[in-house]
N, C-alpha and C positions, 0 to 999 in steps of 0.2 A: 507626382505631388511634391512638391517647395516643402524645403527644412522650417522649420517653427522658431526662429530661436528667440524670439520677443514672446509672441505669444502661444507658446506648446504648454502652459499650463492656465492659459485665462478664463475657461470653462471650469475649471476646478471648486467645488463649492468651496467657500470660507477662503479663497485666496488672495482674498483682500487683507487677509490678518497676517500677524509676524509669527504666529505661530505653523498658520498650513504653508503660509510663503518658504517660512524655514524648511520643512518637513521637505519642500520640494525643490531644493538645492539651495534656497535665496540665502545673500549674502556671502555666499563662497567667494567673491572677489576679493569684497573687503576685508575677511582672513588672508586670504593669497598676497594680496597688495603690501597691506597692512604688514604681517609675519616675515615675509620674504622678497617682500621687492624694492626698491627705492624709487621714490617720485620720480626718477628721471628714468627710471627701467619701463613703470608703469603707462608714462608720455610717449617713448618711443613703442613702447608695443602696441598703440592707438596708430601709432604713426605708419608700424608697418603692415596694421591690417588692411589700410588704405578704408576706412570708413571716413566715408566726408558726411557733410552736414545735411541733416535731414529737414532743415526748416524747409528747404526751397533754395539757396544760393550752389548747393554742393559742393561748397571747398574742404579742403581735406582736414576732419577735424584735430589728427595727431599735430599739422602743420599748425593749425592757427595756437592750438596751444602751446606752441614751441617759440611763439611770439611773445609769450608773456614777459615783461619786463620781470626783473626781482631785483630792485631797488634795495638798498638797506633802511630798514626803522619804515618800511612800506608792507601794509598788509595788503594782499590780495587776495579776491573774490572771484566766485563761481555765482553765474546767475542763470537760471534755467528761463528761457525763454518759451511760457505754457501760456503766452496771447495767441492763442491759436483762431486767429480772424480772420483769415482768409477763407472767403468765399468759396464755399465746395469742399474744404477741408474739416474732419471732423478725427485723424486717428489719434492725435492727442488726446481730448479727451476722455477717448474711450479706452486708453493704455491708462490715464492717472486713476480713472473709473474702476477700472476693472483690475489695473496689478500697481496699485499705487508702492509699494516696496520696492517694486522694480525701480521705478523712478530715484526712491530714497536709497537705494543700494548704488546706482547710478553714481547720485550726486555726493555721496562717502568716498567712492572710489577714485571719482575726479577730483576730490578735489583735495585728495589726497595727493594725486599726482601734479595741482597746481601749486600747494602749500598754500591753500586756504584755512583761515580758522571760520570761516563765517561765512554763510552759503545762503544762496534766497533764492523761491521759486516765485516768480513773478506770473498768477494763473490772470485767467481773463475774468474782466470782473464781472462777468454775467453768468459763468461757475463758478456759485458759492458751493452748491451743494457739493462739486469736488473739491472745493478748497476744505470741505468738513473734512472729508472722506480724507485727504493728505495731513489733516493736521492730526486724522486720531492715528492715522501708520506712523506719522512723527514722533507721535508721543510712545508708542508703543518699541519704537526703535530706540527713541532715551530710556526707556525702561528695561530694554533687554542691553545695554551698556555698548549699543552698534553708534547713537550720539549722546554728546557730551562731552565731557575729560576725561582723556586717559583710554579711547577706544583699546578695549579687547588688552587692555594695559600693554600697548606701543608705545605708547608716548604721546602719539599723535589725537588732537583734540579738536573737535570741530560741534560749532550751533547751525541748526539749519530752521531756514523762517518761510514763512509762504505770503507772500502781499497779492491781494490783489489788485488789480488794473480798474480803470476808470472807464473801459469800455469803449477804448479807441482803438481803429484799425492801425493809425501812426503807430501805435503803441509795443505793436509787433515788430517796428525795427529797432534795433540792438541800441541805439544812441538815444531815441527816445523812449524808449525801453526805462533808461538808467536815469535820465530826466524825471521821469516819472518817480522811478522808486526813492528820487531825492526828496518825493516830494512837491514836483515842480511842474508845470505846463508838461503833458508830452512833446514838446517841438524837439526832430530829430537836430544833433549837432554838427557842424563844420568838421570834415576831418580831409586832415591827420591835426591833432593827436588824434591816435584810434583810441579805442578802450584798452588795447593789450598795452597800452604805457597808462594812461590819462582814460578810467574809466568809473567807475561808481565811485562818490568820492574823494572823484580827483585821485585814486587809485589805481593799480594795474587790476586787469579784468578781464575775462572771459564769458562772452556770454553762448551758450550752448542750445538747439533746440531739445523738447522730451525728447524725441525717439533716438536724438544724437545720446543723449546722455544713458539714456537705458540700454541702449547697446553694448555701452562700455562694459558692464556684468561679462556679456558672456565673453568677448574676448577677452580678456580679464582672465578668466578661468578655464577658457576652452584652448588659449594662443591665439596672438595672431594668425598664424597661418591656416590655420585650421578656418577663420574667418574669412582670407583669402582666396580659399579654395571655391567659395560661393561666389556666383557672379561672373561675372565678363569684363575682364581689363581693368579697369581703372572704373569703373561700377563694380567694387565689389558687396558680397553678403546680401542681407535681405533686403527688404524694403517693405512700409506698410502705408498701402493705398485706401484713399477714402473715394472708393466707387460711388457715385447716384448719378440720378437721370431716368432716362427713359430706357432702364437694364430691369432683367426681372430677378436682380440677386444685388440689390443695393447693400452694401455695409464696408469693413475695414476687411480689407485681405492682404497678411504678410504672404509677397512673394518674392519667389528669390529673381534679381535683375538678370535679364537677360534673355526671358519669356517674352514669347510674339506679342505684338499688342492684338493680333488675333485671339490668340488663345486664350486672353487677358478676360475679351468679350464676351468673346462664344462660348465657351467650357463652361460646362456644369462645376468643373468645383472653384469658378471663380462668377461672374456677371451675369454666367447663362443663359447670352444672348442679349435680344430688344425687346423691347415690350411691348406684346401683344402681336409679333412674330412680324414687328414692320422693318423697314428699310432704316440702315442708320443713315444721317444726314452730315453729323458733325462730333469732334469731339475735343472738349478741353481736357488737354492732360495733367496737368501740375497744378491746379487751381485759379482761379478765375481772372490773376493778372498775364499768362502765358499767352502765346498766339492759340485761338482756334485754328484746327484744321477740320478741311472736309473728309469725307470719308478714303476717296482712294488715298490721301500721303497720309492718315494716320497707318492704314493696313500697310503701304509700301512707301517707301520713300521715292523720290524723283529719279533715282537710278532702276526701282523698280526690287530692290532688296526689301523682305519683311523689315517691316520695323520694330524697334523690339523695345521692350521696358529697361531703357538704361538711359543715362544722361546724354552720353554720345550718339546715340540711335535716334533717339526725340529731335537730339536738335541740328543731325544731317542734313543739311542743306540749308541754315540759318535759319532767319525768321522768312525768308521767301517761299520754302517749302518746306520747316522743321517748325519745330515748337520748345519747351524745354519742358522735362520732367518735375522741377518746382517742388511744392511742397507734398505734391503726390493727391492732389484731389481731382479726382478724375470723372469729369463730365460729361458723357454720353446724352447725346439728342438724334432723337427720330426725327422722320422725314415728314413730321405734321410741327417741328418748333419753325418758329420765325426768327430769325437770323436778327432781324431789323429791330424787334423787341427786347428779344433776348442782349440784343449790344446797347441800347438803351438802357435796360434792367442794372444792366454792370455798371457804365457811365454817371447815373444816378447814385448808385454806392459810393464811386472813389469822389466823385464832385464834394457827396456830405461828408465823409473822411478827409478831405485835405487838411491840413493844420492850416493852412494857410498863409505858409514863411514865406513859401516862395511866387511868383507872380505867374510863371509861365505852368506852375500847376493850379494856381489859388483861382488864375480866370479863365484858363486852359477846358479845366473840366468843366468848368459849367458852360463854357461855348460849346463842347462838345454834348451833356446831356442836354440844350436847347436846343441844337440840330436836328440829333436823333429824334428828339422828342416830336420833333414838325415833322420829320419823315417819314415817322410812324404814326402819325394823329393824322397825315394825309394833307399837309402842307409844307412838302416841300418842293425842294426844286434841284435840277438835274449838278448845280454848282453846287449846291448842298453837300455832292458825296466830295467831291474833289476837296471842299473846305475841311470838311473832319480829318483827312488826311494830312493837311496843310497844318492844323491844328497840333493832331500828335506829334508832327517832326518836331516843332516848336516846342511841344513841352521833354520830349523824348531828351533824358541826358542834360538836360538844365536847370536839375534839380538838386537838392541839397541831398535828397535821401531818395531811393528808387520807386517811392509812392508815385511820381510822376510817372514815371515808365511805366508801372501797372496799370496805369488808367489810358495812359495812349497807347502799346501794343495790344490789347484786345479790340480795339476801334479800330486802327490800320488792318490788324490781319482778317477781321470782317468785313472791311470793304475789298478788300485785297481778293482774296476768296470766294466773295458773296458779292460780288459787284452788282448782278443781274438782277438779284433779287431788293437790293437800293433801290436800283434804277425800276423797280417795278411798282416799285413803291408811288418811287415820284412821277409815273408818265400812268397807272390807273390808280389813283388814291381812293374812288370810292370803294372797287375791289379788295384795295387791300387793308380798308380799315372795315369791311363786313365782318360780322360775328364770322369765327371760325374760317375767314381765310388761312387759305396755305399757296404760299407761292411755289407755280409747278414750272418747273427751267424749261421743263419738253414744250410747255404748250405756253407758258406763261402766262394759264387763266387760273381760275380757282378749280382748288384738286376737290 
């Protein structure tokens, strides 16, 4: 069984308050930091746990905030990034839900270490009812003198705020993210300037995902090393997956990286298999902009090595036979889902998400969801598959922010993988738009 160190006390009654949080170590960073460290003790010790970022890009979070400019007569900001929009991903939520302190412990700790006076959690604007839920731990953390002036009488004095978001998937990325909380259209920005010079404000900045930031607690207080010692290589410590699909053990499961993506499935104390004890067919790993793979390269990779729950392991063999681990929402389909549907379903998503800045994503995606959509309604045609591919190159990498690439690597690597079952589409269309078709590779009729 995988160490807990997010959530080994999220079952605890009342652990939403600052009272049973405290009772069960919470806040011990912010003493330790605060009392005996110096901001730039506390940056490097992020630095040598080797924890990277948990939204989905994985760079190393000690690194990024080692970028932060410190200008003079220049305030800078710590901004949690809680638009948790990605399709299939749900363990944000259910961390600010269930150990919303941990979060606020988090963001004391960091940004203690960036010399922040003023911190913002930017949640998605369709959890209000956790935006409730963070502003009463807020308050109760000014009230136990963890914020405000003069924490724990250091010196060191910090406001922390919670906005939420307008309900855009853009809005998830880090530039327009801080558009947003100016105020302003979410459209992602032209960079370089990055944010760590030129970010909210026209300020230096850091923007961090939840589960990046509630991490920082236990290394913090546990050592780096000790958080090192988890994991494999350069995936180190835990990680917290948002299982669903066609599994009969849907939910969030911290595990530590480095676990088979077998045993990920199959084990009873994690996904407990498929559902309804059928064949798995496919599975997204990282949330719904990664490549699908089919079932043999998620179990083994193209050398024939287990594949295992790390960054490095997912994405062994590129996107031709790898995938990447992302933001950790992990999609499991049985051998009754439709490929051809299911890449439509996504297509449809990122088309109505485009901001629209850029051209080769703004008419990109919607060539692509009018494709699919003929292919799957049983009008299309066999240049149809070769055109979506044609398409993603074109938007792939020509965009201002990587919303484009989200929308064209899940289309390439379903046709890429799934070619037979396109192609089956367009040479029997009445087959495959009957109630409850399932296209069968062996036989190529209805299962």
């Amino acid at each position: 069984m995988g160490r807990k160190l997010l959530t080994e006390h999220i079952n605890v009654e009342g652990i939403h308050t600052f009272d049973v949080y405290r009772k069960h170590g919470g806040y011990a960073s912010v003493e330790k930091a605060l009392k005996t460290m110096t901001p730039e003790e506390v940056v490097e010790e992020v630095k040598a746990s080797g924890l990277r970022g948990r939204g989905g890009a994985g760079f190393p979070t000690g690194m990024k905030w080692s970028f932060l400019a410190k200008p003079e007569g220049k305030p800078r900001y710590l901004v949690c990034n809680a638009d948790e929009s990605e399709p299939g991903t749900f363990k944000d939520r259910y961390l600010m839900e269930k150990l919303p302190h941990l979060l606020i412990e988090g963001m004391i700790t960091s940004s203690f270490a960036l010399g922040a006076r003023t911190s913002y959690i930017y949640i998605r604007g369709e959890l209000l009812y956790v935006l409730r839920i963070l502003e009463k731990a807020i308050a109760e953390a000014y009230a136990n003198g963890f914020l405000g002036e003069n924490i724990l009488g250091s010196g060191y004095s910090l406001d922390l705020h919670v906005h939420p978001g307008g309900g855009a998937y853009i809005c998830g990325e880090e530039t327009a993210l801080l558009e947003s909380l100016e105020g302003k259209r979410g459209n992602p920005r032209n960079k370089p300037p990055f944010p760590a010079v030129w970010g909210l404000y026209g300020c230096p900045t850091v923007v961090n995902n939840v589960e990046s930031i509630a991490t920082v607690p236990w290394i913090i207080t546990n050592t780096a090393a000790e958080y090192a010692k988890i994991g494999v290589g350069r995936s180190a410590g835990t990680k917290l997956i948002s299982a669903g699909g066609n599994i009969n053990k849907p939910g969030v499961y911290e595990i530590d990286l480095g676990i088979t993506v077998e045993e990920f499935i199959y084990s009873d104390e994690y996904c407990g298999g498929i559902w309804k004890g059928r064949d798995m067919k496919a599975v997204i790993a990282g949330g719904s902009s990664v490549p699908i793979l089919p079932k043999e390269l998620i179990l083994k990779t193209a050398a024939g090595e287990d594949r295992l729950m790390t960054y490095e392991s997912l994405s062994d063999g590129g996107f031709a036979t790898g995938t990447m681990l992302g933001s950790g929402g992990f999609f499991v389909m049985d051998d009754q889902t439709c490929i051809v549907r299911h890449t439509w379903t996504l297509a449809r998503f990122y088309h109505h998400e485009s901001c629209g800045q850029c051209s080769p994503c703004r008419e990109g995606t919607g060539w692509m969801e009018k494709v699919l959509h003929r292919i799957e309604h049983g009008h299309g045609h066999m240049h149809d598959i070769d055109l979506l591919v044609s398409v993603a190159k074109q938007i792939e990498g020509n965009t201002i922010c990587p919303l484009g690439d989200a929308a064209a690597w899940p289309v390439a690597a379903a046709v890429r993988h799934f070619r037979e079952e396109f192609e089956w589409h367009v040479k029997h269309p009445q087959a495959a738009t009957a109630p409850g078709a399932v296209f069968n590779k062996a036989e190529s009729v209805l299962a």
